[in-house]
Every structure is written in C-alpha cells, then in structure tokens.
C-alpha positions as CSV (number, residue, x, y, z in Angstrom):
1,X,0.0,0.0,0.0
2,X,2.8,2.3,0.8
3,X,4.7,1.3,-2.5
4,X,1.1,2.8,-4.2
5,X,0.5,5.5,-2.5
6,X,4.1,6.3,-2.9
7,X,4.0,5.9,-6.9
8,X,0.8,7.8,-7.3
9,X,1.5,11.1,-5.3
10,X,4.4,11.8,-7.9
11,X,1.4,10.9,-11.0
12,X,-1.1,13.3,-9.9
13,X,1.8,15.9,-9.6
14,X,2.1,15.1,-12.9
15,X,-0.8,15.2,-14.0
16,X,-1.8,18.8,-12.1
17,X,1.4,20.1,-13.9
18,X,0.1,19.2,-17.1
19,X,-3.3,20.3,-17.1
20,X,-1.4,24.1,-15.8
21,X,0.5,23.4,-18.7
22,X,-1.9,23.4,-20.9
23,X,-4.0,26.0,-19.2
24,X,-1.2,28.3,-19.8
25,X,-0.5,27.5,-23.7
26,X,-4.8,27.8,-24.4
27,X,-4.3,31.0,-22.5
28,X,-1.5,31.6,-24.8
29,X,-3.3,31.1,-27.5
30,X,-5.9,33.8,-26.9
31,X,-4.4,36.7,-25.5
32,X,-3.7,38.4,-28.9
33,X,-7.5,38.1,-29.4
34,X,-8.0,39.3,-26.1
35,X,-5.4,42.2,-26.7
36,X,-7.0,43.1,-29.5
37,X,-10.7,43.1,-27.4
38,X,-9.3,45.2,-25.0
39,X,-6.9,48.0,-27.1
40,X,-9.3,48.7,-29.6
41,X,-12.9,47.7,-27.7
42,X,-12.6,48.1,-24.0
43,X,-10.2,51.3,-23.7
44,X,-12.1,53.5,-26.1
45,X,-15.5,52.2,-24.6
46,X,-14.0,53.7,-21.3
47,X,-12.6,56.4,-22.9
48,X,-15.6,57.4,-24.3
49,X,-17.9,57.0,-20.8
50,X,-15.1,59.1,-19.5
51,X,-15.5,61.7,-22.0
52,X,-19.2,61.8,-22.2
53,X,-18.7,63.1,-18.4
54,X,-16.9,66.5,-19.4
55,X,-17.1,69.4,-21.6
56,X,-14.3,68.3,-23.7
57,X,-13.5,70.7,-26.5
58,X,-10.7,70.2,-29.7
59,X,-8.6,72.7,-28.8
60,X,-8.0,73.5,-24.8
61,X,-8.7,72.5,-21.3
62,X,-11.2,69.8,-20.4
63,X,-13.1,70.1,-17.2
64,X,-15.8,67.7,-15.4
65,X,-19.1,68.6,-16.0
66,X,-21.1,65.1,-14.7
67,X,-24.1,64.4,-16.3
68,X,-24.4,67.8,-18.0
69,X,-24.3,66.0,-21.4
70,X,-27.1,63.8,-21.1
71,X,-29.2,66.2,-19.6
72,X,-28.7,68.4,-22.5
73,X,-29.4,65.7,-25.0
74,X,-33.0,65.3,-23.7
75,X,-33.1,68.4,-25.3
76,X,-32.1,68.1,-28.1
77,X,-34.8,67.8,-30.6
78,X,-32.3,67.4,-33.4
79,X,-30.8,64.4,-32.3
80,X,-34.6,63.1,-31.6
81,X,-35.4,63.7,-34.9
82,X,-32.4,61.9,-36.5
83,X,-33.4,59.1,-33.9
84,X,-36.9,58.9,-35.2
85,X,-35.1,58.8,-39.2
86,X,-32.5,56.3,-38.0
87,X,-35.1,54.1,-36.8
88,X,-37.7,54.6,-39.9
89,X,-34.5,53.9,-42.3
90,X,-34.0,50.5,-40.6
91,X,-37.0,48.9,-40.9
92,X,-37.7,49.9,-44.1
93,X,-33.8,48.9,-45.1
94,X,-34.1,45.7,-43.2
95,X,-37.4,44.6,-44.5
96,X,-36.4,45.0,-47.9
97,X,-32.9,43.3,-47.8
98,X,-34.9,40.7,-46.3
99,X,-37.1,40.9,-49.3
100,X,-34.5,40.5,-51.9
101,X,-31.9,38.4,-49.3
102,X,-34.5,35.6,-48.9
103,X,-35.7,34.6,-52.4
104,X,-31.8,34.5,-53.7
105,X,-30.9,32.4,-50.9
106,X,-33.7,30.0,-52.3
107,X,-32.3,30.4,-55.5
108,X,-28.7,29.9,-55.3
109,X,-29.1,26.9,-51.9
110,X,-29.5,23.6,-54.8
111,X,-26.1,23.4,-56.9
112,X,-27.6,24.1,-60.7
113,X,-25.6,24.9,-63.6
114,X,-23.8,28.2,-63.3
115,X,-24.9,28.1,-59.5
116,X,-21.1,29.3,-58.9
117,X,-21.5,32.3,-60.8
118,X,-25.3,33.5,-59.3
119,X,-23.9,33.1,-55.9
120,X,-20.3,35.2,-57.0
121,X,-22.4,38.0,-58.6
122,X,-25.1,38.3,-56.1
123,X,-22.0,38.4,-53.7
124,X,-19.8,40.9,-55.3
125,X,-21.1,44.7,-54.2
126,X,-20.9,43.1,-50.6
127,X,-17.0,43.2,-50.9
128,X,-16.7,47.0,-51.9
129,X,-16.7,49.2,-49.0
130,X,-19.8,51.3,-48.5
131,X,-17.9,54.5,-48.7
132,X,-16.5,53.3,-52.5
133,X,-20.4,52.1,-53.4
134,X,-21.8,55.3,-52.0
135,X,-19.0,57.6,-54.2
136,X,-20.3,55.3,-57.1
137,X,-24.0,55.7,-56.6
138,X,-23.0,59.4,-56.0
139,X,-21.9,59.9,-59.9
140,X,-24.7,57.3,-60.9
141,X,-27.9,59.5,-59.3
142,X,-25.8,63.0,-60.3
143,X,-28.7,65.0,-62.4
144,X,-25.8,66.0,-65.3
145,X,-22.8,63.5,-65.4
146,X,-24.9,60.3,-64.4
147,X,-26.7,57.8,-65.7
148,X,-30.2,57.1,-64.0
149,X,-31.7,60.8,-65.0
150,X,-30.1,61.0,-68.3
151,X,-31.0,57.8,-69.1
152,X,-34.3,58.2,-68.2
153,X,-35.0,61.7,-70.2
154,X,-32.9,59.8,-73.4
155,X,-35.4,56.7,-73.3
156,X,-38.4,59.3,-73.7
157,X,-39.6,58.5,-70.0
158,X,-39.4,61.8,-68.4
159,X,-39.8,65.0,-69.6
160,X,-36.4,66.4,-68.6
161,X,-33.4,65.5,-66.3
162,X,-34.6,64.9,-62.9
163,X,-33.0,65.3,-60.1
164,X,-33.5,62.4,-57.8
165,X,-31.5,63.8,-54.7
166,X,-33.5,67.2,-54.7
167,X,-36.7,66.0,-53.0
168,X,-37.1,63.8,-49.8
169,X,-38.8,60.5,-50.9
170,X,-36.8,60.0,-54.3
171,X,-33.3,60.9,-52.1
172,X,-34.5,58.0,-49.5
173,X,-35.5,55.3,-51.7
174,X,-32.4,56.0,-54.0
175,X,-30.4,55.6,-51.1
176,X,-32.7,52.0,-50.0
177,X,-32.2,50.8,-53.7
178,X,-28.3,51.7,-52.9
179,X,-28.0,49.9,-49.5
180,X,-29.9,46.5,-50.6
181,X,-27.5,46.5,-54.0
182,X,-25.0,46.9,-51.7
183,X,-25.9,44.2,-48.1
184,X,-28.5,41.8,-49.5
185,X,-25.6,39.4,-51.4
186,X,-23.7,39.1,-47.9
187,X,-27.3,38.8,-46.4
188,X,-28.1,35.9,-48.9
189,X,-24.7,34.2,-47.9
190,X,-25.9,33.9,-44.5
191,X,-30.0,32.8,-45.2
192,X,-28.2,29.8,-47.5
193,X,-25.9,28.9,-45.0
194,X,-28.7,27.9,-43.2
195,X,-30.8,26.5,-45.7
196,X,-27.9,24.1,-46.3
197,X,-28.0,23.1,-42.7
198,X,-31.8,22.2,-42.8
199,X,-31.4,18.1,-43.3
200,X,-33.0,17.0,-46.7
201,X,-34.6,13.9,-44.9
202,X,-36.8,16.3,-43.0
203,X,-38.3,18.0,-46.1
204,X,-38.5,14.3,-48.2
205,X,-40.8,13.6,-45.1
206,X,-42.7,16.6,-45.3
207,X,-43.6,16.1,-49.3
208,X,-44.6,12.5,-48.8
209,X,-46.6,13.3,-46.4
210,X,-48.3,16.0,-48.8
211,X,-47.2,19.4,-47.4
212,X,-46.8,22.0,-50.4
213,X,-44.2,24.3,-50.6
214,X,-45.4,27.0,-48.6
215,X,-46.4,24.4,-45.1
216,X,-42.7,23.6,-45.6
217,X,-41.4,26.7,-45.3
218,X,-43.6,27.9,-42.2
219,X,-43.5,24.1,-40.5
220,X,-39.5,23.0,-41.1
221,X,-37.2,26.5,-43.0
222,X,-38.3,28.8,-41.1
223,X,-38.2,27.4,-37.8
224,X,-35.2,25.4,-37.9
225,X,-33.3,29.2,-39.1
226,X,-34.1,30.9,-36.1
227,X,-30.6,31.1,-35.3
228,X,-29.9,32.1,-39.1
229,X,-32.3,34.7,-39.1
230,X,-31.4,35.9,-35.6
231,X,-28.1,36.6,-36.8
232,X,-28.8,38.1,-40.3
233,X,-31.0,40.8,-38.3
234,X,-28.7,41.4,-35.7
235,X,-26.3,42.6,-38.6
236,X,-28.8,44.2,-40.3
237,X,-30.2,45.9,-38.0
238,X,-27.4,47.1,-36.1
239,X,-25.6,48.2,-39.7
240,X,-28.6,50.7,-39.9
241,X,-28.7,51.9,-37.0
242,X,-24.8,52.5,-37.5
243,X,-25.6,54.2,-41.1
244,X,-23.5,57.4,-42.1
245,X,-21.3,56.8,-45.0
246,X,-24.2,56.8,-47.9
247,X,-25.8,59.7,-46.1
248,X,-22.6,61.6,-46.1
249,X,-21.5,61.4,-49.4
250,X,-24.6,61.2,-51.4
251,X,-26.8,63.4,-49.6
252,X,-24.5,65.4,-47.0
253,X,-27.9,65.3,-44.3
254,X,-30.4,66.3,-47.3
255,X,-32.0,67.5,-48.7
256,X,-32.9,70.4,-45.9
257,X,-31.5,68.2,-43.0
258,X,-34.3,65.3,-43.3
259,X,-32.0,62.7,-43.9
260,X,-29.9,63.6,-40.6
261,X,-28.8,60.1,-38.9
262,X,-28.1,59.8,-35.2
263,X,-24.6,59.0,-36.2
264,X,-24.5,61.6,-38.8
265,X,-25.4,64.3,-35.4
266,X,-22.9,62.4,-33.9
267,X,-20.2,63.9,-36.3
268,X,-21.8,66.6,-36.9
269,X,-21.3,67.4,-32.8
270,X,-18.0,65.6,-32.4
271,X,-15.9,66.9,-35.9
272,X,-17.9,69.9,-37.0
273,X,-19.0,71.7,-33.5
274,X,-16.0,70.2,-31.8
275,X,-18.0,69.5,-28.8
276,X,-15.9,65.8,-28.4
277,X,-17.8,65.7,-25.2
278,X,-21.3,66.2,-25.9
279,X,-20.8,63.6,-29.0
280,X,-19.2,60.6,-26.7
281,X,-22.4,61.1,-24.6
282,X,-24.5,60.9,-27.6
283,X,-22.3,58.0,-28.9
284,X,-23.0,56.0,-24.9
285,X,-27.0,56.9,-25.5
286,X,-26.8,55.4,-28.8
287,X,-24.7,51.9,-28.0
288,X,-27.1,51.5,-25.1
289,X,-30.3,51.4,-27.8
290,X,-28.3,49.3,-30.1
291,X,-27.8,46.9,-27.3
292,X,-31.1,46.7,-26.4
293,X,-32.2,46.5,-30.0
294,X,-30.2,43.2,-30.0
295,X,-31.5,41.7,-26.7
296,X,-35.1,42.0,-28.1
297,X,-34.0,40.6,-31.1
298,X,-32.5,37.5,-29.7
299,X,-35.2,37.0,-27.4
300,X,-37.9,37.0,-30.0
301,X,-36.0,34.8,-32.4
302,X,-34.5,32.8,-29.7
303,X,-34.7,29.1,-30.4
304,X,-37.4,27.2,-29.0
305,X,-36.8,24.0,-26.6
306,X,-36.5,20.9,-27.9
307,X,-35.1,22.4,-31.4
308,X,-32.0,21.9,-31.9
C-alpha cells in the first residue's frame, strides 16, 4: 500500500502540472485576441464614458461637468429627430434586404448549372466598401454627369433630367435601392448557409406526407433558421442603426436636414461643432439602444426548446 500511494503522489503531480501546462499554452493562444478586445474595444468604450462626463473641446482644457451632457441631449430635438429617421430607415432597409436576401438564398441553396456564378455575382457589391459604393452611386444618381436621369429623359420616359437627390422620398429610396445592391448578397450568404444546414430527410418527409411548398417553409425552413435569421438581423439591423457613410456622401444630411442620422449628429457634434464631449455622450445613449435592440431581437427569435 505504501509502495502505491508512494507511486501515485508523484502521478497526480504530474498530471496537475500538465493540465497548468496546458492551461497556460490555451491562455496563450488567446491573448492576442483578447489584446485586440481590450486596445481597440474596451479602452475606447471607457474612454468614451469618460469623455461623455466633461465638456471636452478640440482645442484647450477639459473640465468635469457630470451628467451635464445627457441632460442636454433630452433636449435636443435634433438628435430626436435623426433618432426617429435612424429608426424609420431600418425597418424599411431591413425589410427589404430581407425581401431581396431571402428569395436569392432560395435560389442559389441547390447546386444548378452556373450556380457558382449567381452566388459570385449576387456576392460581389458586398466586398466593396460602403464608402467606395456610395461615391459610385453618387456619380450614378448625379442629375448632369450620371446615368439614371439622363437615361431616363434619353429613353423618352421623363420630360427632362430629374433630379432624384432634390426631393425627400426620391433621395430616400435612392439611397434603400443603394443599401440592398450593396448588403442583400452578404445577407443571402448567411440565409443559405442555413438553408444548407436544414437536413434534406426532414423536407423528403414533409412532401410525402403531402405538405406544399409554402407548409414547408412555415413548418420546417423557417423554424429550424431561427438562429440564421437571428443573426442576419442582428447585422442588419445594427448596420442601420450604425448608417453614415451613404448619407454623407450622397446626400451630406439632405435635402434640408431630413435625412440627418443619429450618427450623422454624432459627427456633426463631435468633428464639425468640436463638442468631443457632448458627442461621446451621444455615442453612450446610442450603443445602449443598439444593445437593447439586440436583446429584443435574440429573445424573440430565440430558439425554441427541444429544437436543436
């Protein structure tokens, strides 16, 4: 017994030692990510709380003011109002990249001939930058030097040039037809993904036992994507919320101001009125409705039990 106990004091030291070992190499392996989380996520999130607290001009001395900022911005009707366009632009950006995300996803799930090539082209505006697609779309709505309006007035279909950026509602749906040429490929990507994980034999069942096409896609697709679609609108949505280069370039806030996003205040505050403060607490107000935006999200497309 003593001979045992003797051999397997020095094993489980072993063994501990190992399992620290490896403890230390997995947290090895992570701390760049974890660097990278913390330079470039957790500091300037702190940095930013920090700042929202003072008046904190460009040039000169900073000074605590407290909770000055986020008293003013009840206040502020301007920032309300790009609220209330920020939110009216996402679901009315969302639901239509949905729209036009959805039925490609359909389309392009089966390999077919040329199935490589719909799923590259549907895919391709994704990989330009929106601040490239919005200086393209910039020359391509431009009343003189584009092509929509003197296309248009060429072809006999209006009576002159028309100016699609002049007016509200031709400006906003220019820029919706912009944004889903632009998101709805990488959109698609993600709704096939997870169409291809929906198991065949689930569907073969369904058609024997007589279900259409339609009780298949309410009874089996579209619960089994909840996940799918979960993330899909997470990303959406929260790219909306976020949106200020198309609005920038193409529209620079108008036409007279009604096209103002809440980031587009934000830099308006921050870059143009130099108030650094006042912007970081309107940049804290704003992450704390995207994260709540997300929560709801996740809980009403959270998966139900017993679905894997």
């Amino acid at each position: 017994m003593t001979t045992i106990a003797a051999t397997s004091a020095p094993a489980r030291r072993r063994k501990l030692v190992g399992a620290g070992r490896r403890q230390w190499i997995g947290l090895l392996y992570v701390a760049p990510a974890v660097a990278l989380v913390v330079v470039f996520f957790i500091v300037p999130l702190g940095m930013t709380a920090w700042m929202s607290l003072h008046n904190w001009p460009l040039m000169g001395e900073h000074y605590l003011i407290g909770l000055d900022n986020y008293w003013a911005i009840l206040r502020d009707t301007r920032f309300w109002n790009a609220l209330k366009f920020t939110g009216y632009y996402t679901v009315i950006v969302t639901i239509a990249i949905f729209v036009v995300a959805f039925p490609l996803a359909l389309f392009i799930e089966r390999p077919r001939q040329m199935t490589g090539f719909y799923r590259t082209s549907f895919f391709m505006p994704a990989v330009i930058g929106f601040a490239s697609a919005s200086l393209l779309w910039s020359w391509l709505l431009n009343v003189d030097s584009g092509l929509f309006s003197p296309a248009t007035f060429e072809l006999g279909l209006t009576e002159k040039k028309v100016n699609l950026l002049a007016t509200f509602q031709p400006a906003f749906w220019s820029i919706i037809a912009m944004v889903v040429w632009k998101v709805a490929g990488f959109t698609m990507i993600i709704l096939m993904t997870g169409l291809q994980s929906i198991p065949p034999d689930l569907q073969e069942a369904a058609m024997i036992d007589g279900a259409g096409p339609l009780a298949r896609f309410r009874a089996i697709t579209l619960p089994l994507m909840r996940r799918t679609l979960a993330l899909a609108l997470i990303l959406s949505v929260a790219g909306s919320v976020l949106a200020f280069d198309q609005f920038y370039i193409i529209l620079r806030g108008g036409p007279r101001n009604q096209t103002l996003t809440a980031v587009y205040w934000i830099f308006n505050q921050s870059f143009v009125s130099f108030k650094l403060g006042y912007g970081a607490a309107l940049s804290m107000v704003l992450l704390v409705i995207l994260v709540a935006l997300s929560l709801i999200q996740l809980r009403l497309l959270r998966q139900p039990e017993g679905i894997d």
